[in-house]
C-alpha positions in Angstrom: -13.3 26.9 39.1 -16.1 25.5 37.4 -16.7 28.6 35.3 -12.9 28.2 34.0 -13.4 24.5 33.2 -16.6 25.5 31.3 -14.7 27.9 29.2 -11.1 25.6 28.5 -13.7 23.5 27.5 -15.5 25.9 25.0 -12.2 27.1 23.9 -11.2 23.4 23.1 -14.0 22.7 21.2 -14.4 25.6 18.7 -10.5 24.8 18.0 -10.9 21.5 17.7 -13.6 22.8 15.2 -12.2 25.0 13.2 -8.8 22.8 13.0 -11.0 20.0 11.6 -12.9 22.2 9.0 -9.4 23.4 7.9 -8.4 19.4 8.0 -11.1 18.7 5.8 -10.5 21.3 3.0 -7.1 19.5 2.8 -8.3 16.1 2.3 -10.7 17.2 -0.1 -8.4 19.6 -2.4 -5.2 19.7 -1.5 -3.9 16.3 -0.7 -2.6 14.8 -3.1 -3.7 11.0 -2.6 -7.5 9.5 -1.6 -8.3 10.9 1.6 -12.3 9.9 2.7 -13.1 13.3 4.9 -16.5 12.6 6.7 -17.4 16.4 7.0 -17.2 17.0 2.8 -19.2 13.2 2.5 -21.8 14.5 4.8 -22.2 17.5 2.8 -22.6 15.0 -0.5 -24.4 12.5 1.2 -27.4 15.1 2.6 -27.1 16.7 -1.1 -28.0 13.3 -3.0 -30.5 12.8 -0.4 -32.3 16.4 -2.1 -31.3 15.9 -5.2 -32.8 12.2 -4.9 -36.5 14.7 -3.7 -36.3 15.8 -7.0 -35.5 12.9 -8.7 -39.0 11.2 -8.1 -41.0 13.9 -10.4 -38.6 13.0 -13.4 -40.3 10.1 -15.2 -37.6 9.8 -18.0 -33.7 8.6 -17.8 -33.1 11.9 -19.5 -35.2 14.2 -16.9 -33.1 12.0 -14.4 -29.7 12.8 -16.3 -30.7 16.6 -16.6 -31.4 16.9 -12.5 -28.2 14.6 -11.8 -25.6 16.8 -14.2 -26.3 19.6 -11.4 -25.4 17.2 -8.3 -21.7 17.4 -8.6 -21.4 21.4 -9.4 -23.8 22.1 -7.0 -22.4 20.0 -3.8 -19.0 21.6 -4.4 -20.2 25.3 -4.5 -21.9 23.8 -1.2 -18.8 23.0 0.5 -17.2 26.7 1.2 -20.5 27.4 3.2 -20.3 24.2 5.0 -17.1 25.1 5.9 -17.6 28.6 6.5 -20.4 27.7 9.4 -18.1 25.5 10.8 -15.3 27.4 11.5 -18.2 30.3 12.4 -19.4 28.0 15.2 -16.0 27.0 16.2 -14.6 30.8 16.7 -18.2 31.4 18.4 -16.8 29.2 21.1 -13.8 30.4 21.4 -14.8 34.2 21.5 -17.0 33.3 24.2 -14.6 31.4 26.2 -12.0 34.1 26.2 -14.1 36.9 27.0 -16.5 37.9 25.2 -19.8 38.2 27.9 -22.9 36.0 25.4 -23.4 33.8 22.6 -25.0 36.1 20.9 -22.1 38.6 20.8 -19.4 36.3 20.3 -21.7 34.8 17.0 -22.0 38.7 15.5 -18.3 38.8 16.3 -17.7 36.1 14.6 -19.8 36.5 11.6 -18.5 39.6 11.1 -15.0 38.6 11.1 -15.5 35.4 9.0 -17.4 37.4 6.5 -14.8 40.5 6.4 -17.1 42.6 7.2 -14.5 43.7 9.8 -15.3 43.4 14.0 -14.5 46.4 16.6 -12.5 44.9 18.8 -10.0 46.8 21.3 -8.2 44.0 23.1 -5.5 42.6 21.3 -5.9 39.0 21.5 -9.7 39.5 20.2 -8.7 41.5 17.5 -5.5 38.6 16.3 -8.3 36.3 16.6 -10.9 38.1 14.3 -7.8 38.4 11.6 -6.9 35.1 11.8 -10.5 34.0 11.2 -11.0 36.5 8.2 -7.7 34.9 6.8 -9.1 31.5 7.1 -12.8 32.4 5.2 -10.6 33.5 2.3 -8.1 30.6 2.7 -11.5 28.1 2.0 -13.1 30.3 -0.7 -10.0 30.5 -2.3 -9.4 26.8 -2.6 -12.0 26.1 -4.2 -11.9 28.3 -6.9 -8.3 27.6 -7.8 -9.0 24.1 -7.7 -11.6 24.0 -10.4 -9.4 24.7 -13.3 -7.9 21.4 -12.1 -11.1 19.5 -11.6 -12.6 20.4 -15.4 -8.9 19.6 -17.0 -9.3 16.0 -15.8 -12.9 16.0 -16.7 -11.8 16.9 -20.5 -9.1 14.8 -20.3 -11.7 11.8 -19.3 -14.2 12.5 -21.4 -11.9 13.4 -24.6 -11.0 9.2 -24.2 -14.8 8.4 -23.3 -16.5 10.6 -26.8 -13.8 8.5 -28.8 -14.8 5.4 -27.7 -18.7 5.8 -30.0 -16.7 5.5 -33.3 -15.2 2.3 -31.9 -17.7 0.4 -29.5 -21.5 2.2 -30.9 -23.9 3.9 -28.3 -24.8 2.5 -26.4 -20.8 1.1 -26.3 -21.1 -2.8 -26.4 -17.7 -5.0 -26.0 -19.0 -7.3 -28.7 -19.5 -4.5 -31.5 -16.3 -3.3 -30.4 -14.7 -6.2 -31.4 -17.0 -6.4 -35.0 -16.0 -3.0 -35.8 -12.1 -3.2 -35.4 -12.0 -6.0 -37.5 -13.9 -4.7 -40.2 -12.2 -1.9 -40.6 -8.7 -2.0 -39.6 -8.1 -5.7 -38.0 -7.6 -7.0 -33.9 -4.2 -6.5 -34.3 -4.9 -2.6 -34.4 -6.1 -3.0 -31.4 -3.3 -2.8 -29.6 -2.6 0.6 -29.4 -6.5 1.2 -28.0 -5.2 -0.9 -25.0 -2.5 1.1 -24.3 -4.7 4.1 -24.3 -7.0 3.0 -22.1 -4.3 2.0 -19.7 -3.2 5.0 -19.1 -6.2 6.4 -19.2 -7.2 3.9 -16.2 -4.2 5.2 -14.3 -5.3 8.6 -14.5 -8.9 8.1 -13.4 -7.7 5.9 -10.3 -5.7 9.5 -9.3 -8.5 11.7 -10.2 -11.1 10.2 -9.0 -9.9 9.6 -5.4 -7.9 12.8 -4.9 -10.5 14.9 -6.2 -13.6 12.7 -5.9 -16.2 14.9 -7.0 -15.0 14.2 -10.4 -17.1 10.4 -10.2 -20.3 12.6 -10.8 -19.6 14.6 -13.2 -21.3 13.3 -16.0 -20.8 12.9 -19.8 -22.2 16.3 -22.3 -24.5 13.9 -23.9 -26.7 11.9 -21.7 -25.8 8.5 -23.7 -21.8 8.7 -22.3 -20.8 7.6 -19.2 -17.4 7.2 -18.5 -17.9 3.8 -16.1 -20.0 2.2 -19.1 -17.1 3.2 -21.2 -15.1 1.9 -18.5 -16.5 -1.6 -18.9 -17.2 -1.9 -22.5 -13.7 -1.4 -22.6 -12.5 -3.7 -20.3 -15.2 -6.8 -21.5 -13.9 -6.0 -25.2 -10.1 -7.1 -23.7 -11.5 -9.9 -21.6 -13.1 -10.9 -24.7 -10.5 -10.5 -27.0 -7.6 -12.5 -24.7 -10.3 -15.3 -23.4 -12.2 -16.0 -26.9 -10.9 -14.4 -30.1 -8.4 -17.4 -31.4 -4.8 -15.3 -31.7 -1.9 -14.8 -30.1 -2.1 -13.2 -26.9 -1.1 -9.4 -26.5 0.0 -8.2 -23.0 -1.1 -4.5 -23.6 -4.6 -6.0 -23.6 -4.2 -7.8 -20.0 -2.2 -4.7 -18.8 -5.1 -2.7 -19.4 -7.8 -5.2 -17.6 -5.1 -5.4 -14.6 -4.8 -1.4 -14.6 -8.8 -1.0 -15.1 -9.8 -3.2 -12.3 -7.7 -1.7 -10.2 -8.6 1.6 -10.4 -12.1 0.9 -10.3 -11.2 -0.9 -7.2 -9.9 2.4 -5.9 -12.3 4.0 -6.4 -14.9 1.4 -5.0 -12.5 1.8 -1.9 -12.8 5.4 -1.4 -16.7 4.9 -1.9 -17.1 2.1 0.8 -18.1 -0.5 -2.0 -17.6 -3.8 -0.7 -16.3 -6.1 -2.9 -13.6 -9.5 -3.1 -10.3 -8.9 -2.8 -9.8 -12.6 -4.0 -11.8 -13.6 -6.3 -12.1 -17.3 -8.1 -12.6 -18.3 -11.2 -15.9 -20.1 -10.3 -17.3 -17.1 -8.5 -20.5 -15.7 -9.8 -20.7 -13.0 -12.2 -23.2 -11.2 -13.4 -23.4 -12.1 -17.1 -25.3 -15.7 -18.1 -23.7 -18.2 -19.9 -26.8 -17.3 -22.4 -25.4 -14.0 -23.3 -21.7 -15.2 -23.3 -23.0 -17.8 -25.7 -24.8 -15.0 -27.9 -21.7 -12.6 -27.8 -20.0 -15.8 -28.8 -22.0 -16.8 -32.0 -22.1 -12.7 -33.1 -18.5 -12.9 -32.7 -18.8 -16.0 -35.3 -21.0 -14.8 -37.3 -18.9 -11.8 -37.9 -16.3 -14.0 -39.4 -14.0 -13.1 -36.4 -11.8 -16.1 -35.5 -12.9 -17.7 -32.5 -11.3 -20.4 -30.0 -12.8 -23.8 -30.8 -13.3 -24.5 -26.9 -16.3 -22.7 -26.0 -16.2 -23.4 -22.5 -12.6 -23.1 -22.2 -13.1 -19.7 -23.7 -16.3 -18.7 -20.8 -14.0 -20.2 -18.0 -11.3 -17.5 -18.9 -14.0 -14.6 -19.7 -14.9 -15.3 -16.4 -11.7 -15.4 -14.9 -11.1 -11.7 -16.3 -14.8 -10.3 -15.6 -15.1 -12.2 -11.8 -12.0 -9.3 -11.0 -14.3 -6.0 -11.7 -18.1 -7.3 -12.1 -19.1 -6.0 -8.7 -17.7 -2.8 -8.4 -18.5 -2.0 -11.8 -22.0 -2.4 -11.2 -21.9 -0.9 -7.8 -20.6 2.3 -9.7 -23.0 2.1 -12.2 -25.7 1.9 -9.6 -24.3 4.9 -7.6 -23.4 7.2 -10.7 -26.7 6.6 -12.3 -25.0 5.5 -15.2 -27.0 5.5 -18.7 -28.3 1.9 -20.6 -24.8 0.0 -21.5 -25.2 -3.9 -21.6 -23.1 -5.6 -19.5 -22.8 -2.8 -17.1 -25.8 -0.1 -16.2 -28.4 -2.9 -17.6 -28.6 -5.4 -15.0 -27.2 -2.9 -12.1 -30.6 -0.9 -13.0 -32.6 -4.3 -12.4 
């Protein structure tokens, strides 16, 4: 009696195993919505805990850019082997619970079957088994590799927005020069069709970057870009813009803030980033009156037209900025972000 409860038991398990491996490859690829899998975060989490081994002999941001622009590619070729062992493991229980006379055995039967390497078995039920755990090891391989095309179209999707954004904001980006540089050359009002890029371009990040999240650390071709500095040298241009610049107010500006703090919300969400869902206007931020007050006198300097209440005009910045301050820098922190003021600079205190 106790040998049968002993095996249920084993059998139980390695399904229960190999029906959460197969679980996990969903969440992680297939699902179409942010789904936080603890098996594929362990595999990232004990990979940035390696890659962060390697990261004390670099003694330059880009030796540190060079070894973190192999963290994302690297942790997803990791994931089919993760899952392979698992689902190894799990059908090692359950060939020994139905039959099979060792361990040992029933993990070379297993091996063999998972790998294709094919596994003589006579009986029946065995030999369904041994299929059916073939058929899964191609099932996860074959996931990922059709799922990359997917991953690099978003990333050139992202990053076409992100190279753009140099002509516009300087590199390092910088809200302030953003600002300059639209009104020299073409006027604020031109701006408005920079918002509405950005908005969707918000919207599409806060669906890539929690269905597939690997995307978050996949970093920029050059080591200057970063699409979260971009991220908030875009959105402190339009807090800027509708809390200082003296003109009429355009809603595709505070569309875009409202659809960039979101999804960097969402994202902070499906990173565990802990930050107010409620936020006041007299809540701290992160950026001094002091450098308000110098993005305020460039901006006058500049000949841009400026609202005559200065404080009125840092009371409403902050209003805007108090909505994405700490999960932008949270992100900056976690991404390794390059030097961006206003973002990476003070996260990297």
């Amino acid at each position: 009696m106790l040998n049968l409860l002993i095996r249920l038991f084993l059998c139980l398990l390695g399904v229960a195993i190999v029906a959460g491996t197969l679980l996990s490859a969903v969440r992680t690829f297939i699902l179409p919505r942010s789904a936080n899998d603890q098996l594929t975060r362990l595999v990232f989490l004990v990979s940035r805990k390696l890659f962060n081994i390697a990261l004390r002999r670099a003694d330059t941001y880009n030796q540190r850019d060079g070894i973190m622009a192999l963290y994302a590619p690297i942790t997803l070729l990791a994931l089919p082997p993760a899952w392979l062992a698992c689902v190894m493991v799990g059908y090692t229980l359950i060939y020994r619970a139905t039959g099979i006379e060792s361990f040992h055995d029933a993990f070379l039967i297993s091996g063999a079957s998972l790998l294709t390497f094919g596994a003589s078995l006579s009986a029946i039920p065995l030999a369904i088994m041994s299929f059916t755990e073939g058929t899964i090891g191609l099932i996860l391989v074959a996931v990922l590799i059709s799922y990359l095309p997917t991953m690099y179209s978003a990333f050139s999707r992202r990053e076409a927005v992100v190279n753009m954004l140099e002509v516009r904001a300087g590199s390092p980006p910088s809200a302030v020069e953003m600002l300059v540089r639209f009104y020299r050359i073409r006027g604020i009002d031109a701006m408005h069709e920079v918002w509405e890029t950005w908005e969707a371009w918000f919207a599409e990040i806060e669906e890539t970057h929690t269905s597939l999240a690997a995307l978050a650390f996949f970093r920029s071709p050059k080591p200057d870009r970063s699409w979260i500095t971009a991220a908030g040298t875009v959105l402190d241009a339009a807090a800027l813009l509708d809390s200082t610049i003296d003109r009429p107010r355009d809603p595709a500006s505070n569309l875009c803030i409202r659809a960039g703090y979101l999804a960097l919300r969402a994202i902070g969400d499906f990173f565990r980033i802990e930050y107010s869902l409620t936020p006041k206007v007299d809540d701290p931020i992160s950026i001094t009156r002091e450098e308000y007050d110098g993005a305020y006198d460039r901006l006058v300097t500049e000949g841009l037209p400026v609202k005559p209440d200065r404080e009125a005009a840092w009371l409403a910045y902050k209003g805007w900025r108090v909505n994405y301050d700490t999960v932008l820098l949270s992100l900056c922190t976690m991404l390794m972000a390059p030097y961006a003021p206003w973002s990476s600079d003070r996260s990297l205190r």
